[in-house]
C-alpha positions as CSV (number, residue, x, y, z in Angstrom):
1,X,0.0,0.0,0.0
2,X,1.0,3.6,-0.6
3,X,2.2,5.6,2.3
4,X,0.9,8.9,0.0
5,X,-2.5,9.9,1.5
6,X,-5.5,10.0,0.0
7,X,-6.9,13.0,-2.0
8,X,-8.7,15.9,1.1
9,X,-6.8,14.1,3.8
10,X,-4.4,14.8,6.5
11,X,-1.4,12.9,7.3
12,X,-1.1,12.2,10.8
13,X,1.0,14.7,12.9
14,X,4.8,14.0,13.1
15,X,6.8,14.7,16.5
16,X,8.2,18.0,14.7
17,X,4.0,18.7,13.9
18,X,3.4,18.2,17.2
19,X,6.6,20.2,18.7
20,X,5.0,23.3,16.4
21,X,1.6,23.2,17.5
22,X,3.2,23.4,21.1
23,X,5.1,26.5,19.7
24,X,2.0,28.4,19.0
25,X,1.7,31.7,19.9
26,X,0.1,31.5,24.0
27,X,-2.9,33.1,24.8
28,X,-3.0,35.3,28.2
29,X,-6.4,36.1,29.6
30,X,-6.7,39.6,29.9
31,X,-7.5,40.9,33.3
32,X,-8.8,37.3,33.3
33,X,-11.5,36.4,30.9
34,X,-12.9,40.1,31.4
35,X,-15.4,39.1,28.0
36,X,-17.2,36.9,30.4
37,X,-16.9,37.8,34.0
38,X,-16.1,41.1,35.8
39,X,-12.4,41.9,35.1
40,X,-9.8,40.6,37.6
41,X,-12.1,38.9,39.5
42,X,-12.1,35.3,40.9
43,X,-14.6,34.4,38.0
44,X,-12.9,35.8,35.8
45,X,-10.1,34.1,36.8
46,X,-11.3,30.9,37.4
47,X,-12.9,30.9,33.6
48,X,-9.7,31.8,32.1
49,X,-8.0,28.5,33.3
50,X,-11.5,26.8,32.8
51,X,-11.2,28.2,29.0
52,X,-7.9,26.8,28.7
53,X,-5.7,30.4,28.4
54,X,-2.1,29.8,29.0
55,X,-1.7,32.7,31.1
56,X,-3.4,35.6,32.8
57,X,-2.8,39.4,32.9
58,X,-3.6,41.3,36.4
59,X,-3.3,45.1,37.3
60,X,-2.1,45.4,40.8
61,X,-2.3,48.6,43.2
62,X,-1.4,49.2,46.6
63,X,-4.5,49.9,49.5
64,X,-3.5,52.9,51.8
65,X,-2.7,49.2,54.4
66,X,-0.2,48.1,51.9
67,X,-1.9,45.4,50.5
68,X,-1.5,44.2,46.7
69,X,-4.9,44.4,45.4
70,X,-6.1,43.1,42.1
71,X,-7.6,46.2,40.5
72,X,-7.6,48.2,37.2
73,X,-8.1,51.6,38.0
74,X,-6.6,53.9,40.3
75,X,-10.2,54.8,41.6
76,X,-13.0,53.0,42.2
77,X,-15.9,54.1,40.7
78,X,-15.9,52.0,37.1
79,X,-15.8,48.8,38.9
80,X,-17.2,48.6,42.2
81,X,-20.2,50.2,44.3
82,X,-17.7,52.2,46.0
83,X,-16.1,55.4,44.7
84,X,-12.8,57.3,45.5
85,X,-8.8,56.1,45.2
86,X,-7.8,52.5,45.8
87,X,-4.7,53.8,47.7
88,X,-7.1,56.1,50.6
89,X,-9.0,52.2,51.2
90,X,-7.8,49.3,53.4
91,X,-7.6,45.8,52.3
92,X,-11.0,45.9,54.6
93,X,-12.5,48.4,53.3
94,X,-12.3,47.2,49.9
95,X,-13.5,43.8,50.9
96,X,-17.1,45.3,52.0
97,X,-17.6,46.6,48.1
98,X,-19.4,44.8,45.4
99,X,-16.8,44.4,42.4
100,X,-18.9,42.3,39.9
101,X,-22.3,43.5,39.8
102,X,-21.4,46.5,36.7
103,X,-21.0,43.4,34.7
104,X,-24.7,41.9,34.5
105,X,-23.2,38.3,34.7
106,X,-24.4,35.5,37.5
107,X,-21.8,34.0,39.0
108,X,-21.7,30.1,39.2
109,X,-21.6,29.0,42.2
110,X,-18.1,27.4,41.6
111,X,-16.4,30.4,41.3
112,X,-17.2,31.4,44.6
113,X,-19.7,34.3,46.1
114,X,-20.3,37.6,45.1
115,X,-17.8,38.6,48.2
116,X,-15.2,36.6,47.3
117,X,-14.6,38.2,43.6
118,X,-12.1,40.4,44.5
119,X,-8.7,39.4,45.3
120,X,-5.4,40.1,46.6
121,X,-1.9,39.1,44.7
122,X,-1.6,36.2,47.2
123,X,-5.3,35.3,46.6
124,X,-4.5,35.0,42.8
125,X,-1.1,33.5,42.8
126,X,-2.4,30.3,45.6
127,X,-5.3,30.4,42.6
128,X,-3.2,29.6,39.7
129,X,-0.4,27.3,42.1
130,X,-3.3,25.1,42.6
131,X,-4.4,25.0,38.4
132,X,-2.5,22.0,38.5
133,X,-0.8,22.8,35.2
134,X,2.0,25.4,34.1
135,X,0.2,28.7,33.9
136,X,1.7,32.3,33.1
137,X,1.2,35.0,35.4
138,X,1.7,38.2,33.6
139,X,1.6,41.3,36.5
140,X,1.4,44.7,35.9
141,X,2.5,47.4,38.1
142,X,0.4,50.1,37.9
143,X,2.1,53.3,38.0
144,X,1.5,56.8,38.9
145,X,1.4,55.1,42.5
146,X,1.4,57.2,45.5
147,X,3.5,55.0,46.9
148,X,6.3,55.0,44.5
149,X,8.4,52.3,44.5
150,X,7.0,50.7,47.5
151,X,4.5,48.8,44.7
152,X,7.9,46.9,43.4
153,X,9.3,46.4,46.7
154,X,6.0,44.9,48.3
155,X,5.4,42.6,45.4
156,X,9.1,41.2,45.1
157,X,8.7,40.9,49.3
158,X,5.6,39.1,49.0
159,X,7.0,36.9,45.9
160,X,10.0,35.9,47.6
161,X,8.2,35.0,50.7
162,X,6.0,32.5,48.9
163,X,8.6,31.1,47.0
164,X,9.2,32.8,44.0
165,X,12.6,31.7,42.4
166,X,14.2,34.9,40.9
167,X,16.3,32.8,38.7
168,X,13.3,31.4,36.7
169,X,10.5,33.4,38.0
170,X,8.3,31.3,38.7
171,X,6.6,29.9,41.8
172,X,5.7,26.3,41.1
173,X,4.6,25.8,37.6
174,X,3.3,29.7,37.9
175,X,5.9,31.7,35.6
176,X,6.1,35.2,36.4
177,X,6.7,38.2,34.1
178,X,6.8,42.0,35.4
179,X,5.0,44.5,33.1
180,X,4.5,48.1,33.2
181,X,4.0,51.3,31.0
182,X,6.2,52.8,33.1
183,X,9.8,52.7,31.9
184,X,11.0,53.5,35.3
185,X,9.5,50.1,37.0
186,X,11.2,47.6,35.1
187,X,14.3,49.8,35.8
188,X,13.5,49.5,39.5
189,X,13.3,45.9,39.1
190,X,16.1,45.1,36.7
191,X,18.2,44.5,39.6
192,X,16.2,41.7,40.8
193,X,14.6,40.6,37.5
194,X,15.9,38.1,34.9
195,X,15.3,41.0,31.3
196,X,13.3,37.9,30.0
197,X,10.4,38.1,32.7
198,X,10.5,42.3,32.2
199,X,8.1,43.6,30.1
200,X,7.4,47.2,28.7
201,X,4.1,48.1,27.6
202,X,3.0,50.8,24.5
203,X,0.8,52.6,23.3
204,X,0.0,55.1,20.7
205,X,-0.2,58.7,21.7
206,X,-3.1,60.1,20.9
207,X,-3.4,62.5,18.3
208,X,-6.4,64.1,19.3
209,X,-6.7,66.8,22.1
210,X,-6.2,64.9,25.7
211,X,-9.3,64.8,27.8
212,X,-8.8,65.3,31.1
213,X,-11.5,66.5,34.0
214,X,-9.8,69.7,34.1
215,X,-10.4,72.8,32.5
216,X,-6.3,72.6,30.6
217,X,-5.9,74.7,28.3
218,X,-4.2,74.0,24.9
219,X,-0.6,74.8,26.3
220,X,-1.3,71.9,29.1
221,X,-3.3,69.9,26.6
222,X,0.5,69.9,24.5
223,X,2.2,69.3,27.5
224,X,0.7,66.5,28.4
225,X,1.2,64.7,24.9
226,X,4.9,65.9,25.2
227,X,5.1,63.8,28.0
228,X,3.1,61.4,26.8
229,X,5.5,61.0,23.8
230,X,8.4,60.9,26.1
231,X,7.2,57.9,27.9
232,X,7.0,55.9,24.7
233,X,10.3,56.7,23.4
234,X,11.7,55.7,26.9
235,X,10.1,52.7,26.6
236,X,10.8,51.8,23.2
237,X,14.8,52.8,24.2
238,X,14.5,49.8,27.1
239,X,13.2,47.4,24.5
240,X,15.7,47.9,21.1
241,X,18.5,48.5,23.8
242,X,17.5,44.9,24.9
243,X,17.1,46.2,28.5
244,X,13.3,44.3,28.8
245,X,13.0,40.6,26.8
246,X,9.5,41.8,26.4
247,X,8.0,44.2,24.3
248,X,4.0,44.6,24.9
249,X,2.6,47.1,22.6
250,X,-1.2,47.3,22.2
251,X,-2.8,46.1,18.6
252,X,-2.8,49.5,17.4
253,X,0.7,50.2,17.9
254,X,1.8,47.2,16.0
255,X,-0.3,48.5,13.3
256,X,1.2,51.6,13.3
257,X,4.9,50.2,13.8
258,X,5.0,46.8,12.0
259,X,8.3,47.6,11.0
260,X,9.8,48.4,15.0
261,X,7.7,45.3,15.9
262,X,9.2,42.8,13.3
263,X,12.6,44.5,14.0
264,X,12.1,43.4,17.9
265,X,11.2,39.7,16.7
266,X,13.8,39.8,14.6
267,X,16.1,40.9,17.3
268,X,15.3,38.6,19.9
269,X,12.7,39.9,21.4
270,X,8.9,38.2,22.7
271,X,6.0,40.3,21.5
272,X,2.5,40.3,23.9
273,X,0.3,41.9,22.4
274,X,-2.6,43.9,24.1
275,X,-5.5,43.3,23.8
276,X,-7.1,41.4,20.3
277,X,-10.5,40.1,20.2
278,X,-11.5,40.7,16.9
279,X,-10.2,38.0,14.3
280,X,-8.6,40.8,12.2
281,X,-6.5,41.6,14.6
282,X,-6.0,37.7,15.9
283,X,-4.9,37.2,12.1
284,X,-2.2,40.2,11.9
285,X,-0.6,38.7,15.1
286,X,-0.4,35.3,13.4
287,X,1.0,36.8,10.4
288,X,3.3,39.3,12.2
289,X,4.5,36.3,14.5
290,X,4.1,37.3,17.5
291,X,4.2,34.9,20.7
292,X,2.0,35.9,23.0
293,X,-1.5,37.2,22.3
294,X,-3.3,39.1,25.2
295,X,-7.4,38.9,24.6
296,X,-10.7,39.2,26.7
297,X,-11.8,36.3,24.9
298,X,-9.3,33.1,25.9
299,X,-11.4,30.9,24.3
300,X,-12.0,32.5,21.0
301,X,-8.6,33.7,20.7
302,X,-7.1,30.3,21.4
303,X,-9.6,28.0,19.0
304,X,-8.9,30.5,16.4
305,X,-4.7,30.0,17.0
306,X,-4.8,26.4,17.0
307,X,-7.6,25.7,14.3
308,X,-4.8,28.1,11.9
309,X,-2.0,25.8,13.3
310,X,-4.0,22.8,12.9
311,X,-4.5,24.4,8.6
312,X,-0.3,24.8,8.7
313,X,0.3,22.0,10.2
314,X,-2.0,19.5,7.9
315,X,-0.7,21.6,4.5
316,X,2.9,21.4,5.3
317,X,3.4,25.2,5.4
């Protein structure tokens, strides 16, 4: 019999087939699978390692007790019942406020009660340890803090304490990467962090006017995209001097800069890309190459990667 298969069949994967569909690019729940659940909370969570995702993204502040919280926004009034800065609440305080409800979604009953959906650094690392599989942790530093530095200091304290190995970075089979749009954090944390787990964040400036609650006038509006534009090129120095492995630019950067983004590949460097849900964008990241795909949508995101692997795979390509 002829080994040749037949006409509008597959041949069956070989080891180097398989070895490439383990190479895809991975898919990291953004703010957990925020499509579905409340962002950053235990459901959303939870769903992301239910959906599969390979990794998770979190936004971590400091309460005014020095806790690491698990929270977007420097206030609270987007996603909770309460209102006012994260930093001027306790760990306590926080803990009282209803963080899931702006999303319209019921929570099942497995992913714990509507009290429990907010969560702490240690809540969410202790989550993951227990996934019982290797899972990416990708945490963000969110910066202006009124604490300064103190944000990076408390979370490598807390890390090391629970057993974080700053040689790999991980903490069991949870491996840890550092991000932040601020240039100056991974700086910070250079000294203590392998450049392969750092990893600066971009955006486009805006071309339009700023918005802003205050009344600035067109000299402030200027200033503030001067500094916007300042921030970027600092970060964009970090990542082609090779001073962060990572390079996380949102989707319409990379459109903006294929070029910069295919020289960074080219270079060395691992692209996460923030944050694609559509399947245009899903599709420019396969084709650009990137290895790392940040998405509200895990489950989307990853059927889409691996039925286009699955096509590359079965044609040979």
């Amino acid at each position: 019999m002829s080994d040749t298969p037949s006409p509008g069949t597959t041949p069956n994967p070989t080891d180097d087939d398989r070895r490439r569909l383990l190479r895809r690019p991975l898919v990291i729940a953004h703010r957990g699978s925020s499509g579905a659940y409340a962002e950053n909370t235990r459901a959303a969570f939870l769903h992301a390692l239910a959906e599969g995702a390979d990794g998770v993204e979190v936004d971590v502040h400091l309460t005014r007790d020095r806790h690491l919280v698990c929270l977007h926004d420097a206030t609270l009034e987007r996603t909770s019942d309460g209102s006012g800065p994260v930093a001027d609440h306790t760990l306590a305080q926080l803990r009282r406020l209803d963080f899931h409800q702006w999303k319209g979604a019921r929570i099942p009953g497995e992913y714990g009660p509507a009290s429990a959906q907010l969560l702490t650094l240690p809540d969410l690392v202790e989550l993951l340890v227990t996934a019982g599989r290797p899972v990416r942790l990708a945490l963000e530093l969110k910066h202006p803090s009124p604490f300064g530095h103190e944000l990076e200091e408390r979370a490598l304290t807390w890390l090391l304490r629970a057993g974080w190995d700053p040689e790999t970075s991980n903490i069991g089979a949870v491996e840890v990467s550092f991000m932040s749009f601020y240039a100056g954090s991974l700086q910070y944390l250079a000294p203590s962090v392998g450049s392969e787990h750092l990893c600066q964040l971009l955006s486009v400036v805006p071309a339009a006017p700023v918005t802003s609650r205050f009344n600035l006038g067109p000299l402030s509006r200027a200033a503030v995209r001067a500094t916007l534009r300042q921030a970027v090129a600092d970060a964009e120095r970090l990542i082609w001097e090779g001073r962060v492995g990572i390079a996380g630019p949102g989707v319409a950067y990379v459109r903006e800069n294929l070029a910069d983004v295919k020289a960074w590949l080219a270079a060395g460097r691992t692209l996460r890309v923030w944050t694609a849900d559509r399947d245009e964008d899903v599709d420019l990241l396969l084709r650009a190459g990137v290895q790392q795909i940040t998405t509200n949508l895990p489950a989307r995101v990853l059927e889409r990667v691996c039925r286009r692997e699955r096509v590359l795979v079965g044609t040979g390509a």
